[in-house]
C-alpha positions as CSV (number, residue, x, y, z in Angstrom):
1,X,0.0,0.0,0.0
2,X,1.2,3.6,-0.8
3,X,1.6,6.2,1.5
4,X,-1.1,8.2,0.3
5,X,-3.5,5.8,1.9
6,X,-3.0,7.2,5.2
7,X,-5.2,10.6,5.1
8,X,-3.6,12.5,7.7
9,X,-2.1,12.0,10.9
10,X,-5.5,10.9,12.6
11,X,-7.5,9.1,10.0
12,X,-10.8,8.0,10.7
13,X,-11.2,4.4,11.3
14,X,-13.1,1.4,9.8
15,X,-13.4,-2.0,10.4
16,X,-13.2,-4.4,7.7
17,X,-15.3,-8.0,8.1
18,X,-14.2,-10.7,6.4
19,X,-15.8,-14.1,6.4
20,X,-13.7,-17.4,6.5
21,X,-15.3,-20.2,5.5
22,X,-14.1,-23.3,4.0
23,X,-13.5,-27.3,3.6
24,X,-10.0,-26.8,5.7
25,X,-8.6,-24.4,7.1
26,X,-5.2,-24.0,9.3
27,X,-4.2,-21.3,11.7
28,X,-0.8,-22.0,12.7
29,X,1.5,-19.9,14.8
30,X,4.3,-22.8,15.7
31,X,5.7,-25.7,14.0
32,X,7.9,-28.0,15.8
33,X,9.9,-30.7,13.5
34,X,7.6,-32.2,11.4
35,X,4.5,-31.2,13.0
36,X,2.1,-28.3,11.9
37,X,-0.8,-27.5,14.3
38,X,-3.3,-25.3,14.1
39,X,-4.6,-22.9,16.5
40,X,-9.2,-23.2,16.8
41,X,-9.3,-19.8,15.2
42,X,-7.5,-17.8,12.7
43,X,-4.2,-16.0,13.7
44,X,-3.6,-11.9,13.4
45,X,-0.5,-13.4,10.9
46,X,-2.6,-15.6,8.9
47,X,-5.4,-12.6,8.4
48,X,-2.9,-9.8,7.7
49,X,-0.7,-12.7,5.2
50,X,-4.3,-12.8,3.7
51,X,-4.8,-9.3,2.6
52,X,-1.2,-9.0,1.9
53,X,-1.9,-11.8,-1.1
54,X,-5.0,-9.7,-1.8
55,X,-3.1,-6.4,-2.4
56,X,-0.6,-8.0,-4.5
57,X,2.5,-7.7,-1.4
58,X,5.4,-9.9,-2.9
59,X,6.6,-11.7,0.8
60,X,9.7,-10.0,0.5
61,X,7.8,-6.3,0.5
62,X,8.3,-4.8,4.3
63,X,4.8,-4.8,5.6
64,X,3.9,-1.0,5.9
65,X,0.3,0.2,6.6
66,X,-0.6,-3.0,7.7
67,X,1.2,-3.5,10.7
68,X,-0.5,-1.1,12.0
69,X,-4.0,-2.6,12.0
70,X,-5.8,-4.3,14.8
71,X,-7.7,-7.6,14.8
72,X,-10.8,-9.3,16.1
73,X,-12.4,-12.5,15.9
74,X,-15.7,-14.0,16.1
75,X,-16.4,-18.2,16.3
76,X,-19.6,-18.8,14.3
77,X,-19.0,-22.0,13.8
78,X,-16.1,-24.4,15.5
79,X,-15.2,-27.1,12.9
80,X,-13.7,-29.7,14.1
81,X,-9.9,-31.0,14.4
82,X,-8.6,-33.1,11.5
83,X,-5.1,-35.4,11.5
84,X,-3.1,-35.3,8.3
85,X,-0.6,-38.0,8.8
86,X,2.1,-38.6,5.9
87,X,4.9,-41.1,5.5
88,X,7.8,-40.8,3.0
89,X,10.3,-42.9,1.2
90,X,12.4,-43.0,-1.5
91,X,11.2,-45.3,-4.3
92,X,14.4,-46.7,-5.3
93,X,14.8,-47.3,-1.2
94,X,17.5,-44.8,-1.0
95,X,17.9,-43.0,2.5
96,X,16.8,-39.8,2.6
97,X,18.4,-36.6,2.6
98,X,18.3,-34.1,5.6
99,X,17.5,-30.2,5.5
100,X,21.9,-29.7,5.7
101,X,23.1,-29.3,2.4
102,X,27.3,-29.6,1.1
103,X,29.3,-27.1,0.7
104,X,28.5,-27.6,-2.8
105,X,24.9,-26.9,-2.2
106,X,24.3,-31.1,-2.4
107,X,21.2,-32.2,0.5
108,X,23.6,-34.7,3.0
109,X,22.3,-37.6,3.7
110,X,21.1,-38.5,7.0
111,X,23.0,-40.6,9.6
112,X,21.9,-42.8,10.7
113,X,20.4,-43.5,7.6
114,X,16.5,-42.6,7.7
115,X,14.2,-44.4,5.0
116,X,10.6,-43.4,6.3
117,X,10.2,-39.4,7.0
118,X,7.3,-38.5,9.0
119,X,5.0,-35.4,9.3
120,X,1.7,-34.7,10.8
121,X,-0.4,-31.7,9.5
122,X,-3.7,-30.4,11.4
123,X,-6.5,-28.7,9.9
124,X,-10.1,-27.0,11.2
125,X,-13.1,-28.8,9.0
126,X,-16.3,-27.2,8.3
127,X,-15.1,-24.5,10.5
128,X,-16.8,-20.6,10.2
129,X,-15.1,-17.6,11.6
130,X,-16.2,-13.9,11.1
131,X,-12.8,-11.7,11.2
132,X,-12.7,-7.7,11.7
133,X,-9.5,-5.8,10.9
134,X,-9.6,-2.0,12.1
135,X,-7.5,0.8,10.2
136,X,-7.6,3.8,8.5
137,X,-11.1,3.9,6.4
138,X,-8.8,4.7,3.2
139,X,-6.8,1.6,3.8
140,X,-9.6,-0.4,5.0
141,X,-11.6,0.4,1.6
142,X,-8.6,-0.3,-0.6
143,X,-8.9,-3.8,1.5
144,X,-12.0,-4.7,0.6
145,X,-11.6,-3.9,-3.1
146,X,-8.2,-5.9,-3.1
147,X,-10.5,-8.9,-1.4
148,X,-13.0,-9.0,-4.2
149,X,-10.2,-8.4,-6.9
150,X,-7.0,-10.2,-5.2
151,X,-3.3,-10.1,-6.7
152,X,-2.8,-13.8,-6.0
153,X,-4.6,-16.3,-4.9
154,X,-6.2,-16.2,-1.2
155,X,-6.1,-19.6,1.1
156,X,-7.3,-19.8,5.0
157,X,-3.7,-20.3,6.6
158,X,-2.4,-22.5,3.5
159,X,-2.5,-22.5,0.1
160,X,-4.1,-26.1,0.2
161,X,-7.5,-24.3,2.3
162,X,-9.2,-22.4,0.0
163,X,-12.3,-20.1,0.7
164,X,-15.6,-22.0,0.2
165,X,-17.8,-18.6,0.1
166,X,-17.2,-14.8,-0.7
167,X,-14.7,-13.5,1.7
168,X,-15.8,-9.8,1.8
169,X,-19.1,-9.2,4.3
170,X,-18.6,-5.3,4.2
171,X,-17.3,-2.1,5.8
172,X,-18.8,-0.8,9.3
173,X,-17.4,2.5,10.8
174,X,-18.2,1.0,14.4
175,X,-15.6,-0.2,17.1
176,X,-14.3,-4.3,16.4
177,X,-16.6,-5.4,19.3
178,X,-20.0,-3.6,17.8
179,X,-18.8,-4.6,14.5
180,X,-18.5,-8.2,16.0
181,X,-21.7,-7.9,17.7
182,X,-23.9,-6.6,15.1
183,X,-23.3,-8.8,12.1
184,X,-25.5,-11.9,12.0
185,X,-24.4,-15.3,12.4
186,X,-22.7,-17.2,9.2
187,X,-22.9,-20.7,10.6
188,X,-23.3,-23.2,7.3
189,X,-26.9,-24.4,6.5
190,X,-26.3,-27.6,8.3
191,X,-25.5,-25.9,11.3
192,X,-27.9,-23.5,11.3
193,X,-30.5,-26.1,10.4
194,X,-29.3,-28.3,13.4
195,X,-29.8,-25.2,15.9
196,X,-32.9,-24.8,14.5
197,X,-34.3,-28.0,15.2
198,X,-32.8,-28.2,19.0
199,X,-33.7,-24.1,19.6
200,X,-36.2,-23.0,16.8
201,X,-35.9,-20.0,15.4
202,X,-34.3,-17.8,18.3
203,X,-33.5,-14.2,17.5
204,X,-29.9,-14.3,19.5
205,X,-27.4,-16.7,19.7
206,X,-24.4,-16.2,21.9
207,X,-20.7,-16.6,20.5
208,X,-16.9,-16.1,21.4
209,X,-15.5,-13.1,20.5
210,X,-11.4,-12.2,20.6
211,X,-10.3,-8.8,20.2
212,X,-7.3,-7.1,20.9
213,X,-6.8,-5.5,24.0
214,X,-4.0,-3.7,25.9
215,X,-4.8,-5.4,29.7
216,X,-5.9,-8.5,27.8
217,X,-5.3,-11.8,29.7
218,X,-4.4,-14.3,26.9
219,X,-0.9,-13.2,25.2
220,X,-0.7,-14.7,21.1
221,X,2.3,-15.0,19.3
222,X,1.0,-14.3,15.7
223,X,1.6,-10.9,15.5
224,X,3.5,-10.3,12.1
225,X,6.5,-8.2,11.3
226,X,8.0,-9.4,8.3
227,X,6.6,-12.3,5.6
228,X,10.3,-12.6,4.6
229,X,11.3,-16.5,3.0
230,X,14.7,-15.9,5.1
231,X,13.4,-13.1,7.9
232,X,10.3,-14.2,8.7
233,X,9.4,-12.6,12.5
234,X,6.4,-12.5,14.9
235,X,5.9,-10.6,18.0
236,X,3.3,-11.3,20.8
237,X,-0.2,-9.1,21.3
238,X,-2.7,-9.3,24.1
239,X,-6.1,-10.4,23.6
240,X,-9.2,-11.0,25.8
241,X,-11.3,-13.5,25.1
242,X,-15.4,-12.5,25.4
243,X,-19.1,-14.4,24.8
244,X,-21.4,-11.9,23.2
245,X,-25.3,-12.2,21.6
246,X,-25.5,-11.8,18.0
247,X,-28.0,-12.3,15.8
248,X,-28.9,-15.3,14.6
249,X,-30.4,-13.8,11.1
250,X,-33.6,-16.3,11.2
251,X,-36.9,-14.9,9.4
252,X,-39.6,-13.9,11.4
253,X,-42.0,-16.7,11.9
254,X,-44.6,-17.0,9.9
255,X,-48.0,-16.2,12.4
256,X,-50.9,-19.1,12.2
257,X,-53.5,-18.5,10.0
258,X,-57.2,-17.0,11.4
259,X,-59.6,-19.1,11.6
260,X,-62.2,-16.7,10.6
261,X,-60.7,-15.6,7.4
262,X,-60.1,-19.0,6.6
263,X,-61.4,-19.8,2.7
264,X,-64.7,-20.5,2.1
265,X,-65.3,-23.4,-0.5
266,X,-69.3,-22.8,-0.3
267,X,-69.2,-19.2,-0.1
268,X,-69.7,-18.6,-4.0
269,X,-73.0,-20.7,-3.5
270,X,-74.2,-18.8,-0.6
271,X,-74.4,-21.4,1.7
């Protein structure tokens, strides 16, 4: 984003609401050896590495305007965990190479020799989350036209977890929390059909919200500095974790019928 985005030294802010919704998704903020978790809801690094695609920011561009925008989170939907578990070997039964390479630039070869390589991958399925991303209102709106038009290709965490619906839900010039608290739920069909069976139509439905928050009591590590192949940094942000009543966007029942303006079939006869 160019500088001219930020009008002023005191813009006036907007939030940005995104909705992520897919088959898979994975919010990781730590990989250790060869496994890759994921965290229940979407990181501040995966969000921001999201519009970053969207704007067309090549991972070795510093960051700019958007390390300065804040972040909140709302769980419409929970998904549930799902074990990726891979095995490699070589076909010709060779042992493997390890990450080292020669001073020739040649992978060595582990030792002891290693045949199998195994990795474990962990992805959210079916899961629903609502994200709002506070900034500037000129940045915010050059976001949501980037979301709708992206530079390269946008994925929930990986490139593998692609969006299953429209990302963009539109621009509100409330706080995160209102913003967060006023759009209606975005549960799937099956889900919504589920609650409606067990609850019937309710108007409200309650749901966990994150937001960021100086004197938060939950400290993340997903707060991103640089997207750098060979630099990539994180620093921590404070968060608070809240349940708040949305709507649950249900029509209006329709009212029974009155028995006294119920039709007639003998009416036309006079009966």
């Amino acid at each position: 984003m160019e500088d001219k985005l930020m009008a002023g030294p005191d813009p006036i802010q907007a939030v940005l609401l995104l909705r992520l919704a897919g088959p898979m998704q994975s919010w990781g903020d730590q990989s250790v050896f060869n496994r890759r978790d994921t965290r229940p809801q979407p990181t501040k690094s995966g969000v921001i590495g999201l519009l970053a695609a969207a704007a067309g920011h090549p991972r070795e561009e510093p960051l700019g305007d958007l390390l300065g925008l804040t972040m909140g989170v709302r769980v419409d939907q929970e998904g549930t965990l799902l074990r990726d578990y891979h095995t490699v070997s070589d076909y010709q039964d060779r042992p493997l190479p390890q990450a080292g390479v020669s001073a020739k630039g040649i992978q060595k070869p582990t030792s002891p020799a290693k045949y199998t390589h195994v990795t474990q991958r962990f992805y959210l399925q079916d899961a629903v989350f609502v994200a709002a991303v506070a900034g500037p209102a000129p940045l915010v709106h050059s976001l949501a036209n980037a979301v709708t038009h992206p530079a390269f290709p946008l994925a929930l965490g990986r490139r593998s977890c692609v969006p299953s619906q429209p990302i963009l839900l539109g621009i509100k010039n409330d706080s995160i929390l209102e913003a967060l608290t006023s759009q209606p739920w975005q549960a799937g069909g099956h889900a919504r059909g589920a609650f409606e069976k067990r609850h019937g139509r309710l108007a409200r439905i309650d749901r966990m919200v994150t937001i960021e928050a100086a004197d938060g009591d939950h400290v993340l590590h997903d707060e991103p500095v640089s997207f750098h192949p060979r630099d990539r940094r994180y620093a921590t942000r404070r968060v608070t974790h809240l349940w708040r009543s949305i709507p649950t966007g249900f029509p209006d029942p329709v009212p029974p019928a009155d028995a006294s303006s119920a039709h007639d079939p003998f009416a036309l006869l006079g009966w």
